[in-house]
N, C-alpha and C positions, 0 to 999 in steps of 0.2 A: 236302340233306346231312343236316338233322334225319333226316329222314325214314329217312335210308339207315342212320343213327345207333340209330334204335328200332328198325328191324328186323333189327338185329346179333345182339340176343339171339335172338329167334327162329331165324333161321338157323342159332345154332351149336344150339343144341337139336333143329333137325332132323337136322342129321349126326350125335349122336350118335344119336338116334333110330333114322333108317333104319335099317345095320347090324342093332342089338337087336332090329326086326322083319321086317327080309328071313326070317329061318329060319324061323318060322312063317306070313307070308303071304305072301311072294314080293317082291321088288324092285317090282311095279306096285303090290301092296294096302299094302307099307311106305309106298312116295311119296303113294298115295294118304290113308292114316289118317295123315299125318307132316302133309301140305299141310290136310288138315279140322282138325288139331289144332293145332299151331302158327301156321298163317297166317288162320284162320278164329276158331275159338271163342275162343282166348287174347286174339288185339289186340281181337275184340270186345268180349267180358270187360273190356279192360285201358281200350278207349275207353271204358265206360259210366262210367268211375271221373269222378268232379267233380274233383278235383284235376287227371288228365290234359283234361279240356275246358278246364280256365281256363290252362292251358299250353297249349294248341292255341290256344284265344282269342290269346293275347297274344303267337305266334308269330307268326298269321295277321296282327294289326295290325301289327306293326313289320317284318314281312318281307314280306310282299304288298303291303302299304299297304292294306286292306280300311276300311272303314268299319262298324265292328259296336255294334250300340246297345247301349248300357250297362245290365242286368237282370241282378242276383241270380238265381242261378238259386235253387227252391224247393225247396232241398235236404231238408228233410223229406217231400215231398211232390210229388217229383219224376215227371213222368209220363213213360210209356214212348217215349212218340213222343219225348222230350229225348233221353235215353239212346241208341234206337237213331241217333239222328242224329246223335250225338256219337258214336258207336261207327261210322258210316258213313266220316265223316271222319278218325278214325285210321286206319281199314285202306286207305283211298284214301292219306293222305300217306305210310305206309308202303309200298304197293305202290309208289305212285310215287318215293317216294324210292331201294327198294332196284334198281329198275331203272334210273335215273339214275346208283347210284354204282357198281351192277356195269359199265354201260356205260363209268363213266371211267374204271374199273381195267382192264380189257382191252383197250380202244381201242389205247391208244398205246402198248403193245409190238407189238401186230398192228401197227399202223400203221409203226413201224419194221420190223418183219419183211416188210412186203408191199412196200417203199419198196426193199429188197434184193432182193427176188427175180428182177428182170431181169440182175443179173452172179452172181447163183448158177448152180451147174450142178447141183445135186440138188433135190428138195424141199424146199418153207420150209414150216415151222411158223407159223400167225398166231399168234406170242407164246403165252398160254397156251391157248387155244384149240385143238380137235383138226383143225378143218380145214388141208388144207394145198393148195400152190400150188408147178407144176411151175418150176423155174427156169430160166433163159433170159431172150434180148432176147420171147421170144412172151408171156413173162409182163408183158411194159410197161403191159398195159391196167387192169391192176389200182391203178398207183401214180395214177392222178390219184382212183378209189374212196376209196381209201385216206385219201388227204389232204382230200377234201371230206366224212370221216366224223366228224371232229372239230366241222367247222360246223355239221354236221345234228346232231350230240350235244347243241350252245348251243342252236339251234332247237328242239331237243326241246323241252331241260331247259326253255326261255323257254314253250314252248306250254303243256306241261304246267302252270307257274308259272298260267297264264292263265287256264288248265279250272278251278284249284283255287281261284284267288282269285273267281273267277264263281259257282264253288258255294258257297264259304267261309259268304256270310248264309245260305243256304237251311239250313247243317247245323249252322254255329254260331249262328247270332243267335237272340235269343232266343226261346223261342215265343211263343205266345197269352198261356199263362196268365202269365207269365214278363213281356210286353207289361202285363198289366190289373195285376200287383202293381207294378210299378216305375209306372204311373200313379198307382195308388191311393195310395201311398208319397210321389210325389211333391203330388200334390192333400193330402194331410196336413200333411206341410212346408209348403205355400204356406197350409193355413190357420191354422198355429200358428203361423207366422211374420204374418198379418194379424190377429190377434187378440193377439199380444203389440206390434203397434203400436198399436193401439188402445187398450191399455191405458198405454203410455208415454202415448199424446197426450194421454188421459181426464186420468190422474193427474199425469202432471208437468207437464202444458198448461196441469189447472189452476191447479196450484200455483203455476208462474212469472206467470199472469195474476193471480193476486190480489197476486203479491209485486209485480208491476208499476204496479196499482192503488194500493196503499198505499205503496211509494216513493213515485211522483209526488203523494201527499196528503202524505207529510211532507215533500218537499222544501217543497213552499208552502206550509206552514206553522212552518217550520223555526223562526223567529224571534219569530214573533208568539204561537205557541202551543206550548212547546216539550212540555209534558203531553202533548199529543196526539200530536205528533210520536215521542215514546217510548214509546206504548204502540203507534203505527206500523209501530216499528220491533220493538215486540217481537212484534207481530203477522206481521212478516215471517220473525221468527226462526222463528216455530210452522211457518208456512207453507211455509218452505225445510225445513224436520227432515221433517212428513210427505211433503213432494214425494221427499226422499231416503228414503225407506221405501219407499215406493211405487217408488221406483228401484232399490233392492236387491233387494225382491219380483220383480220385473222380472227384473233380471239373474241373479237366483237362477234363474230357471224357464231362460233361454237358456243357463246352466251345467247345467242337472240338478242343482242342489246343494240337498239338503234341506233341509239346514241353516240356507241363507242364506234361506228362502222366510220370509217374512210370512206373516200372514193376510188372506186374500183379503181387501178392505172390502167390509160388506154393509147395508143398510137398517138394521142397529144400530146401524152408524155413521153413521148421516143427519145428528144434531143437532151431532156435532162437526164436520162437512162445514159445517152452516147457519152454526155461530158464526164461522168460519174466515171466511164471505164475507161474513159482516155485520160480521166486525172489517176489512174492507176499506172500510166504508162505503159498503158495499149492504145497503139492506132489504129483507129478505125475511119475506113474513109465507107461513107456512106453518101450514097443516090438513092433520093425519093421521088418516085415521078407517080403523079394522078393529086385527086385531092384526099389530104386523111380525113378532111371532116365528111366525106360523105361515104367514109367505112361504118357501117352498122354497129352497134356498140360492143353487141356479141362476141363478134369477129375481129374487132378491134381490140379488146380484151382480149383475145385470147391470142391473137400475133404478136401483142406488146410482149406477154409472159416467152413466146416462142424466142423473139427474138433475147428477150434478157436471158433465157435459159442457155437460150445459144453462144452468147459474149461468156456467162459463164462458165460453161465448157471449153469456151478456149482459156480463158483466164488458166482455168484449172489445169490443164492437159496441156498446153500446149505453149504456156507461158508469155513473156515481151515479144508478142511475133503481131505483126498489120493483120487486121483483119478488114475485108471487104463487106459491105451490104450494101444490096440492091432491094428494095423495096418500090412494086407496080403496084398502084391502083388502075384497075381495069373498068371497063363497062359492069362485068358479070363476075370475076374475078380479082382476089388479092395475091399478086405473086411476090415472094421474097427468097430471098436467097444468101447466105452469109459464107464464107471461106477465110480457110484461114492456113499459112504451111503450115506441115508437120516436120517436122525436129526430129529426126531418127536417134540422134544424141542423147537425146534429154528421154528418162526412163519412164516407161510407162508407169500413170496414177493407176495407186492403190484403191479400191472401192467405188464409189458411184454407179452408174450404169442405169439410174433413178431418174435422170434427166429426161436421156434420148424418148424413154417410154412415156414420161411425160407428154413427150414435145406428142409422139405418135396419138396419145391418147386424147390429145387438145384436138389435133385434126380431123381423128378420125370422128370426136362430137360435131364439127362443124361437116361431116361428110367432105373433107378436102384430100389432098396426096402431099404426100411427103416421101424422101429421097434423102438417106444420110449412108455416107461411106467415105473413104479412100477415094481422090479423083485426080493423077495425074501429079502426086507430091503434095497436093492440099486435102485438108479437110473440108469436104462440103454439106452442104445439107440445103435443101431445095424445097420450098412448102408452096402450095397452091390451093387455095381458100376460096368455096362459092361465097360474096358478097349476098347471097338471098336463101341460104342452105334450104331445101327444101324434105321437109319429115320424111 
């Protein structure tokens, strides 16, 4: 019925038409420049339009039941093969629609008109139609015709439904290129969405392990040392403020909002990172040698998060035990390196494992190497970063 719907207009446009050029090309060259013009170039025309395809799309789903994969079409850069095959599809649901609803409007006057013609005694008219049917009982054989031309009409209309939903993906779904941008789009998403957890875990992972560290040192010492216990707890306060920064930064970037973004932390922020985990009471003795300001930002970001993922991991795992870093700025290279003992005593943590893959996942974007195990009673883990990563 859409169908019969959009090709109303054309239709009346052709009767005006014919007339105006019957007198110069004849009744055959009228029908014929009427039918190239109005049922050809025009719905072709009118299907290449991207407004009419995402109306045809969204017809075809909820009236056929089609299943059509979901791709932007690439509307500045639309290629011909989209077009014609979106223009195939309009002039098909148009021819077929205007022949389904010329069918229901002439049916069933005929169909009464043919249902009479056995107690007529002149000629019936079929309704508006020019054939006609002698009347009399000889005319009987026409009335069961008649009556089974309404079934065959649903038959059609259902078969037709059937032809159009079976071609529907071939003309509407999306193409190729249409197929590789809604990948490429999607593989984008999934990786700015694994890289903005990465950063929640880096930073607010750390933050709540060290505030965890230092509660449970002032609670046991609540009474006996309450000094300590208050620079604990204000070591907590620092610790919970940057974890919320680093959450906001966060959240700013899953908003889009300028506004709200921090600045990324990078290798300039190392020594505030080191005091944060040695006011947890973890020692860390750290050697930086080269200069940090001539680490590239990139790469610099992403060893800050290594290293804070790293102090993490021992907080967590491995508890009040020294930890070492060595941090080289090189020519061509950034090497670091962190350790720490393991505590065969103290019982393996429940959960995590979220880190380590981080840390590998951070490297392997800058194309670097990483090294993390067991080494000799300590915990090590080893990263070595190109300062110029090349695609």
């Amino acid at each position: 019925m859409i169908g019969g719907g959009l090709a109303a207009p054309y239709l009346v446009l052709a009767n005006f038409a014919v007339p105006a050029l019957e007198g110069g090309l004849g009744a055959v060259g009228a029908w014929a420049v009427t039918i190239a013009l109005y049922f050809c170039v025009l719905p072709i025309a009118t299907g290449m339009l991207f407004t009419v395809r995402d109306l045809e799309v969204g017809a075809a789903r909820r009236l056929l039941g089609v299943e059509l994969a979901e791709a932007e079409p690439l509307r500045g850069s639309a290629s011909w093969r989209t077009r014609w095959r979106s223009a195939a599809w309009f002039v098909a649901h148009l021819v077929v629609g205007l022949v389904i609803c010329l069918l229901a409007l002439v049916l069933p006057p005929a169909v009464v008109s043919a249902c009479t013609a056995p107690f007529a005694t002149g000629d019936v008219q079929l309704g508006q139609l020019d054939p006609t049917v002698p009347g009399g009982p000889g005319s009987a054989w026409i009335v069961p015709l008649a009556l089974l031309s309404p079934v065959a009409l649903v038959y059609l209309a259902v078969a037709a439904s059937a032809l159009l939903a079976r071609v529907a993906p071939r003309l509407l779904g999306p193409a190729p290129a249409e197929r590789l941008a809604a990948l490429q789009r999607h593989a984008t998403r999934l990786a700015e969405r694994n890289r903005l957890a990465r950063e929640l875990h880096d930073s607010v992972g750390h933050a709540l392990s060290i505030v965890t560290v230092q509660a449970g040192a002032a609670g046991r010492v609540l009474d006996s040392d309450p000094a300590f216990a208050r620079q604990a707890l204000a070591a907590i306060e620092t610790s919970a403020r940057n974890g919320l920064r680093d959450l906001d930064h966060v959240l700013g970037l899953l908003r889009d909002d300028a506004a709200t973004r921090a600045p990324t932390a990078t290798l300039a922020d190392l020594q505030r990172l080191l005091a944060g985990t040695r006011s947890a009471g973890i020692d860390v003795a750290a050697e930086l040698t080269g200069r940090i300001d001539d680490v590239p930002q990139a790469v610099s970001c992403e060893a800050y998060r290594i290293v804070q993922e790293s102090l993490t991991n021992a907080a967590r795992h491995a508890g009040h035990v020294p930890v070492s870093l060595s941090l080289t700025v090189g020519s061509e290279h950034l090497e670091l390196e962190l350790t720490n003992p393991l505590d065969a005593s103290r019982p393996p943590h429940q959960g995590g494992g979220r880190g380590l893959n981080g840390i590998r996942e951070r490297v392997t974007s800058l194309r670097g190497q990483v090294a993390a195990g067991p080494d000799a009673g300590h915990w090590r883990i080893a990263v070595r970063l190109p300062l110029h990563p090349t695609p």
